[in-house]
VMD Tcl script that draws the C-alpha trace (Angstrom):
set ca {
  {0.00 0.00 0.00}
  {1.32 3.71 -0.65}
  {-0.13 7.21 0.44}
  {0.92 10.29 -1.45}
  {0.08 13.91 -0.73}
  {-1.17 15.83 -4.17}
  {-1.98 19.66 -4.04}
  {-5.65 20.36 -4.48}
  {-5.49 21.22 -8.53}
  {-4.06 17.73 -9.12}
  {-6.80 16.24 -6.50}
  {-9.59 18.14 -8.50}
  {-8.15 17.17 -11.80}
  {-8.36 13.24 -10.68}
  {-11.22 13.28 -9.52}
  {-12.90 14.62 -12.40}
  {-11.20 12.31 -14.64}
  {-11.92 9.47 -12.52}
  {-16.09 10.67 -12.38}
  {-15.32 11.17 -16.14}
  {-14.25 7.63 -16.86}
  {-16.02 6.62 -14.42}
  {-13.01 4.53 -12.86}
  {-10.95 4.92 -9.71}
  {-8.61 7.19 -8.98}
  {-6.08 4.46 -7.69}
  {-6.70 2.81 -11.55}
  {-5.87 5.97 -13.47}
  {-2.87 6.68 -11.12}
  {-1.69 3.17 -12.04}
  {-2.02 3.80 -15.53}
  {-0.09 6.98 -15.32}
  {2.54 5.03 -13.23}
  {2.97 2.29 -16.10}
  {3.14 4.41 -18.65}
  {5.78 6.88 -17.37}
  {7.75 3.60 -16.40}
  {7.34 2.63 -20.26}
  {8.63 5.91 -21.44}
  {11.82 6.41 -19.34}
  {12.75 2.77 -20.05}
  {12.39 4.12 -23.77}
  {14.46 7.24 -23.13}
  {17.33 5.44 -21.41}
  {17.00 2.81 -24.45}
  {17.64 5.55 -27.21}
  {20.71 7.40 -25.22}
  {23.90 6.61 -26.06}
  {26.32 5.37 -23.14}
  {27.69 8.49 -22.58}
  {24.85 10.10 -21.51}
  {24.13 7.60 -19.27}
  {26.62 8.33 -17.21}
}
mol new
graphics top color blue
foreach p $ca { graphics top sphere $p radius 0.5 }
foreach p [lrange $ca 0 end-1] q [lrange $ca 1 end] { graphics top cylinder $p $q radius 0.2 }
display resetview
């Protein structure tokens, strides 16, 4: 289980997106999660050595 602290925009913002998609806000954050994991593992895949250092 985690707990995170979001400022009220970002709290609004969910929760009309969840009421929107009519999902949960633990599912979207999930999603969001994943796919940021996806796109950094992407990124570090196209840099060259170098820059990984």
């Amino acid at each position: 289980m985690l707990s995170i602290r979001l400022d009220h925009s970002i709290e609004h913002q969910l929760s009309r997106l969840a009421q929107q998609k009519q999902t949960s806000k633990s599912k979207i954050i999930k999603e969001a999660l994943t796919y940021y994991f996806e796109m950094m593992k992407q990124e570090s895949k196209s840099k060259t050595p170098y820059e990984l250092v």
